[in-house]
Backbone as JSON, one array per atom type, in Angstrom:
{
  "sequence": "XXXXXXXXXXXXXXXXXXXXXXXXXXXXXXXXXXXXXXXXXXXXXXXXXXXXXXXXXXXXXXXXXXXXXXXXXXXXXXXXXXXXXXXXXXXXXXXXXXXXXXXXXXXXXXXXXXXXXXXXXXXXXXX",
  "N": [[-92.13, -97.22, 81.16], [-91.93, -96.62, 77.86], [-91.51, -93.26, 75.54], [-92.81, -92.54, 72.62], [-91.41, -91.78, 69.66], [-89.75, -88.74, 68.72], [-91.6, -86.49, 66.47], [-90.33, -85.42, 62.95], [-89.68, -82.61, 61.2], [-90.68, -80.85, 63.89], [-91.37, -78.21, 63.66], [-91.43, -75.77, 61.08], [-88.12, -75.45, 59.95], [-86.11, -73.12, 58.86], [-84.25, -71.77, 55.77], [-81.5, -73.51, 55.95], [-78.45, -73.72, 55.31], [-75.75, -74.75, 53.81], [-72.36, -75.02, 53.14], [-70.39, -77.08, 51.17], [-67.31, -77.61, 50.55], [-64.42, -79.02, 49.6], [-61.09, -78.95, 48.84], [-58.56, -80.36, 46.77], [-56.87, -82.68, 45.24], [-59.24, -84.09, 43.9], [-61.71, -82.59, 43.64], [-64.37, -80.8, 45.45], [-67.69, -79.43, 45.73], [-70.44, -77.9, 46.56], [-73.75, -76.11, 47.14], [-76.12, -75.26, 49.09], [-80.09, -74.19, 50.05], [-82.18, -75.69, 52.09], [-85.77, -75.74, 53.48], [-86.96, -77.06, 56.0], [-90.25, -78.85, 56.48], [-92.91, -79.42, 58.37], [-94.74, -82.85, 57.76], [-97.54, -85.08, 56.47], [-96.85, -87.68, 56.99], [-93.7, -89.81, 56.22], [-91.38, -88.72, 53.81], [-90.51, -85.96, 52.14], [-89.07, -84.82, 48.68], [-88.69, -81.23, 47.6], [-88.12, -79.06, 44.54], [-87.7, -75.71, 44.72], [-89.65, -73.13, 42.31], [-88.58, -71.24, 41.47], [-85.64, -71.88, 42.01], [-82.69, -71.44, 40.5], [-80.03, -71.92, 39.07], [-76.65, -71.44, 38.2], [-75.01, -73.3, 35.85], [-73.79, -75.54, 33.67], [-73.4, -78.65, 32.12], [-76.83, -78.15, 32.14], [-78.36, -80.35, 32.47], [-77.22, -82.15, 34.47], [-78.01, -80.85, 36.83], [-80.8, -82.33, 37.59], [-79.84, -84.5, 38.91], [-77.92, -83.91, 40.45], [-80.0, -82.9, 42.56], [-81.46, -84.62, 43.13], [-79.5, -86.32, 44.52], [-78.82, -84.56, 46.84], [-80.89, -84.94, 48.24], [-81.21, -87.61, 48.48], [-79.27, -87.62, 50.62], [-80.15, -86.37, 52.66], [-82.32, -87.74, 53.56], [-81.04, -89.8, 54.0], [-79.77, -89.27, 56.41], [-81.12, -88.51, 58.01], [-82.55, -90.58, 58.43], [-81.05, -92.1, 60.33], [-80.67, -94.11, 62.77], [-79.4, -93.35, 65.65], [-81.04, -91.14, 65.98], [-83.32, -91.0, 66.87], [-86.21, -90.22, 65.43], [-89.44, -90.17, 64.09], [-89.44, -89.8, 60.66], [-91.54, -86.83, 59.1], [-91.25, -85.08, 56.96], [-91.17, -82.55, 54.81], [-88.93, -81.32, 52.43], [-88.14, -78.65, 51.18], [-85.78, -77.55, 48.44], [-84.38, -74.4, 48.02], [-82.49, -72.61, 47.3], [-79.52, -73.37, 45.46], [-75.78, -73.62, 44.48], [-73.19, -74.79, 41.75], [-70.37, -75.99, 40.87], [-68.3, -75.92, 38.05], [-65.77, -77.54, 38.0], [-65.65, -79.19, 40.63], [-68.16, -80.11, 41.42], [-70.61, -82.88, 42.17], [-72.63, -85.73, 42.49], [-71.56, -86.86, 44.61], [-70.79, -84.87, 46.34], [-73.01, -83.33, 46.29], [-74.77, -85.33, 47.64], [-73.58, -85.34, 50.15], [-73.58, -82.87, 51.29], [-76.17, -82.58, 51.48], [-76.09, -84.21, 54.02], [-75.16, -82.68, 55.37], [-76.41, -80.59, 55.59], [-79.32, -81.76, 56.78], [-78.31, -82.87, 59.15], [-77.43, -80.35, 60.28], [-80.46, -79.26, 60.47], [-81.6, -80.8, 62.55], [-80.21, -80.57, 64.73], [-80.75, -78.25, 65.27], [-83.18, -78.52, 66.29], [-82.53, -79.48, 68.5], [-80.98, -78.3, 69.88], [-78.27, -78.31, 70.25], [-75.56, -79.46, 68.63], [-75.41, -82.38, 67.06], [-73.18, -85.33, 67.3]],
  "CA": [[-92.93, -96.65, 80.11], [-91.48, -95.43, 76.76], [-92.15, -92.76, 74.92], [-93.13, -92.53, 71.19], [-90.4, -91.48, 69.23], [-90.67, -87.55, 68.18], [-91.56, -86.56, 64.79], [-88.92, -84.78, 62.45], [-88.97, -81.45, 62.09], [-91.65, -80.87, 64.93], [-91.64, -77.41, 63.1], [-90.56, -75.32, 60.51], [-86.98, -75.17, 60.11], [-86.26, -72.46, 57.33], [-83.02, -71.47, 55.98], [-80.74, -73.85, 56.59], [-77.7, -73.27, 54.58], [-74.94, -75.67, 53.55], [-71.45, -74.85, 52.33], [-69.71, -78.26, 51.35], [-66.16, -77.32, 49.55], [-63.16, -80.05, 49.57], [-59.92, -78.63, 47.73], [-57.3, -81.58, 46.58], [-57.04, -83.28, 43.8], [-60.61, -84.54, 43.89], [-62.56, -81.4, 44.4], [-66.17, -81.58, 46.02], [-67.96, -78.29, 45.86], [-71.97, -78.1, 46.31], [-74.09, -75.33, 48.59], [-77.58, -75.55, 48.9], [-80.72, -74.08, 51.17], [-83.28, -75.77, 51.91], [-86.65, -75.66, 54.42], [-87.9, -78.0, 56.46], [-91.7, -78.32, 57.15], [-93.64, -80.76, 58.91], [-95.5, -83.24, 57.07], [-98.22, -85.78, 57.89], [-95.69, -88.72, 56.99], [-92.59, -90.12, 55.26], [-90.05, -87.89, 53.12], [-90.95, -85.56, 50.52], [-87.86, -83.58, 48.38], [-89.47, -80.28, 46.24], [-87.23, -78.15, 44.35], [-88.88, -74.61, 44.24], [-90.03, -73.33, 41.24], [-87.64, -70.32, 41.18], [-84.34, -72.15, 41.81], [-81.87, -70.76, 39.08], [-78.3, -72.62, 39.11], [-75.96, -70.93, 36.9], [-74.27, -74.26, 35.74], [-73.88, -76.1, 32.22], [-74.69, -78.86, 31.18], [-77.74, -77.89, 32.97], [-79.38, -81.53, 32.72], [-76.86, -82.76, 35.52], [-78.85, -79.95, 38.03], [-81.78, -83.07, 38.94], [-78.99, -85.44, 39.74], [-77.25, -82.99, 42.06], [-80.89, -82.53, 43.32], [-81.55, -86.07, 43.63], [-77.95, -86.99, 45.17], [-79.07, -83.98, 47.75], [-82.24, -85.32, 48.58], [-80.77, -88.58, 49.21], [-78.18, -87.21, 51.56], [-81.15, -85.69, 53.54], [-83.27, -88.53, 53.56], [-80.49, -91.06, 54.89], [-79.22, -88.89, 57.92], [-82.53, -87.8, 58.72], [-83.18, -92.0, 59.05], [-80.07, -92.62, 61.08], [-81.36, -94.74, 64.03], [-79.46, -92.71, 66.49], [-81.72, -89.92, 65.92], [-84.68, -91.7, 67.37], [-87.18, -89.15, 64.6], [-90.25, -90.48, 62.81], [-89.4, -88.7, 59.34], [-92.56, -87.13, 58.9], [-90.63, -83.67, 56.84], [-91.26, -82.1, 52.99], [-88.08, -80.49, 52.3], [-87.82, -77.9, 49.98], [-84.44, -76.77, 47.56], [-84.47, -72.99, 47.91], [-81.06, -72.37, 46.56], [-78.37, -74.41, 44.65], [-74.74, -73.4, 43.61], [-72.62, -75.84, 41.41], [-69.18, -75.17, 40.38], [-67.52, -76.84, 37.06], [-64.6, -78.55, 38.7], [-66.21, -79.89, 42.27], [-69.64, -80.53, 41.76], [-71.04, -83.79, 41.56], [-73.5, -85.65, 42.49], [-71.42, -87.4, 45.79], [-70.93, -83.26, 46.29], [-74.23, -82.85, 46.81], [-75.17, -86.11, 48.64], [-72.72, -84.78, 51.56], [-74.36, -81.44, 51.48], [-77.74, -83.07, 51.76], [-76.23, -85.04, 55.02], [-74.77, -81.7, 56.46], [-78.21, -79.58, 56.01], [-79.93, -82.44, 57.68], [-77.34, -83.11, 60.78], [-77.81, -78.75, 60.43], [-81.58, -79.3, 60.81], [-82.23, -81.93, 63.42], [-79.58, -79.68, 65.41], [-81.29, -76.39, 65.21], [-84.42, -78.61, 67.37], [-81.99, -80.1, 70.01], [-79.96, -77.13, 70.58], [-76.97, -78.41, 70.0], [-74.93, -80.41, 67.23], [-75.45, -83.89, 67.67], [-72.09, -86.26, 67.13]],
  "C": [[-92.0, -95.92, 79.13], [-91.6, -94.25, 76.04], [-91.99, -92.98, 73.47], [-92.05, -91.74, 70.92], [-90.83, -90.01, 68.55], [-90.51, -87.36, 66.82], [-90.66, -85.55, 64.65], [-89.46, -84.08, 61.44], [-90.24, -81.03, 62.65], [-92.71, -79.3, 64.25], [-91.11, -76.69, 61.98], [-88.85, -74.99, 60.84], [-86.47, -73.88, 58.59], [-84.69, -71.93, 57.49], [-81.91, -72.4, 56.1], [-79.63, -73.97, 55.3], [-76.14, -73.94, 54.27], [-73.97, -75.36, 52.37], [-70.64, -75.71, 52.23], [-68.29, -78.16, 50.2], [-65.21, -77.99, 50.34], [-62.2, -79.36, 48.51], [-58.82, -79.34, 48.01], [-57.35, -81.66, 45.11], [-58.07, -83.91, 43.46], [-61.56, -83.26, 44.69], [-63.99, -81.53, 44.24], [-66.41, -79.8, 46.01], [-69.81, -78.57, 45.58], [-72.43, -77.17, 47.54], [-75.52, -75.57, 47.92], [-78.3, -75.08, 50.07], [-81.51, -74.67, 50.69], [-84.27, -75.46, 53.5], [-86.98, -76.69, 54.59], [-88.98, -77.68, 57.04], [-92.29, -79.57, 57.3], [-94.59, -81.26, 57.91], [-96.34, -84.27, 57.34], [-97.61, -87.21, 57.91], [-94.71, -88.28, 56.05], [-91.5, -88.89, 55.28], [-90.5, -87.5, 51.68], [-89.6, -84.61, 50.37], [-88.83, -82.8, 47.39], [-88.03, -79.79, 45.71], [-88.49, -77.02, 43.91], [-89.33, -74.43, 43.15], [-89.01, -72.3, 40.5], [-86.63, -70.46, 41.79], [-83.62, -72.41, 40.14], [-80.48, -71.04, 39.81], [-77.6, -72.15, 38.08], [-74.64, -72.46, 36.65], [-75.06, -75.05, 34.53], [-72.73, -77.31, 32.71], [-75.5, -79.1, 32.55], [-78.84, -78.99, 33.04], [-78.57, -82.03, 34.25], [-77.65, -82.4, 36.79], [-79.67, -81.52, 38.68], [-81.12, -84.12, 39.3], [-78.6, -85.02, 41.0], [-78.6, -83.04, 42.84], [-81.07, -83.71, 44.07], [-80.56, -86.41, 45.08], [-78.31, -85.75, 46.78], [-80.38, -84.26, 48.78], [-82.08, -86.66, 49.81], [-79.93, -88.37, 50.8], [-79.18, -86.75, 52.86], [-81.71, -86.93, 54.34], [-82.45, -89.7, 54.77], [-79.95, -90.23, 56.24], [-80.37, -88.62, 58.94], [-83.37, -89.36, 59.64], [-82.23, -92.59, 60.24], [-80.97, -92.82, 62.5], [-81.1, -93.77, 65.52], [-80.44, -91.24, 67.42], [-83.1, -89.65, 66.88], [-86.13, -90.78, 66.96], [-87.81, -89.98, 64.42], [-89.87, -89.59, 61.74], [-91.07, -88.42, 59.12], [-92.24, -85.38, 58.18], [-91.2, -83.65, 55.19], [-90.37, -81.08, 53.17], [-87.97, -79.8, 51.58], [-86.36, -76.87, 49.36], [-84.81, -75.02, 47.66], [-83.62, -72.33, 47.32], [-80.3, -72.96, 46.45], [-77.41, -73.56, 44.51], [-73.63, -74.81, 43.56], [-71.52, -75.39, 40.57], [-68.86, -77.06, 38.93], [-66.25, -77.9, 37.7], [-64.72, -79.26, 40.07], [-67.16, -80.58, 41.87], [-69.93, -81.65, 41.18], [-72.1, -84.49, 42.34], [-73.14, -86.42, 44.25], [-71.25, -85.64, 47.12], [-72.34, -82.69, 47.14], [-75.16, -83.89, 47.95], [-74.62, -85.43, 50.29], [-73.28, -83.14, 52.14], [-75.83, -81.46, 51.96], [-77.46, -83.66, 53.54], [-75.94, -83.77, 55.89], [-76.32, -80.85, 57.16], [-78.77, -80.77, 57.04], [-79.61, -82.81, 59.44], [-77.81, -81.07, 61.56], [-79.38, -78.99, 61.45], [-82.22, -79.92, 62.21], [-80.82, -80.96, 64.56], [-80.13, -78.49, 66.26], [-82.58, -77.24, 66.37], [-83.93, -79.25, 68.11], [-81.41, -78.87, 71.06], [-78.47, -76.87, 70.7], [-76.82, -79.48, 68.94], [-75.3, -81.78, 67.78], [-73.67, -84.48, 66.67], [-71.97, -87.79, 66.53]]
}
């Protein structure tokens, strides 16, 4: 007998807090919180309503959001995981630096929070 695969995130996860800084000659820089909260399917990304990014030109911001979303979305599907995605994530806080930030920056930040998240309800890191 199998069981049904468990849903993802079973409960609130709040907080989860992602500092993704690379220093070379290709610098990556992107931090971001967001919450996870159960949902009754799929994959939803919000950004709050009072996230304030101090960063120009301030159109790039819903790429980075995007590119963070994504990053969420695909670790959160990784087979190993054995989740239903059934989460609405919400942006709570952004910072984006002029010389790092981009939008692969923020994808990798999206995969950390999520590896973060699905962590925090095992008990330990997964590998």
């Amino acid at each position: 007998m199998t069981s049904a695969p468990r849903r993802f995130p079973p409960y609130p996860i709040r907080g989860v807090r992602v500092l993704h800084r690379k220093q070379n000659c290709a610098p990556q820089f992107a931090e971001i919180e967001v919450d996870f909260e159960p949902a009754e399917e799929g994959f939803v990304f919000e950004v709050a309503r009072d996230v304030a990014v101090d960063y120009e030109p301030a159109d790039a911001l819903p790429r980075f959001f995007a590119a963070a979303a994504l990053g969420i979305e695909e670790r959160l599907r990784l087979t190993g995981y054995g989740v239903v995605v059934a989460a609405r994530v919400v942006l709570r806080r952004a910072r984006a630096d002029t010389f790092g930030s981009h939008e692969r920056a923020f994808k990798i930040a999206g995969h950390l929070a999520a590896r973060q998240a699905v962590a925090r309800t095992e008990g330990a890191a997964d590998e």
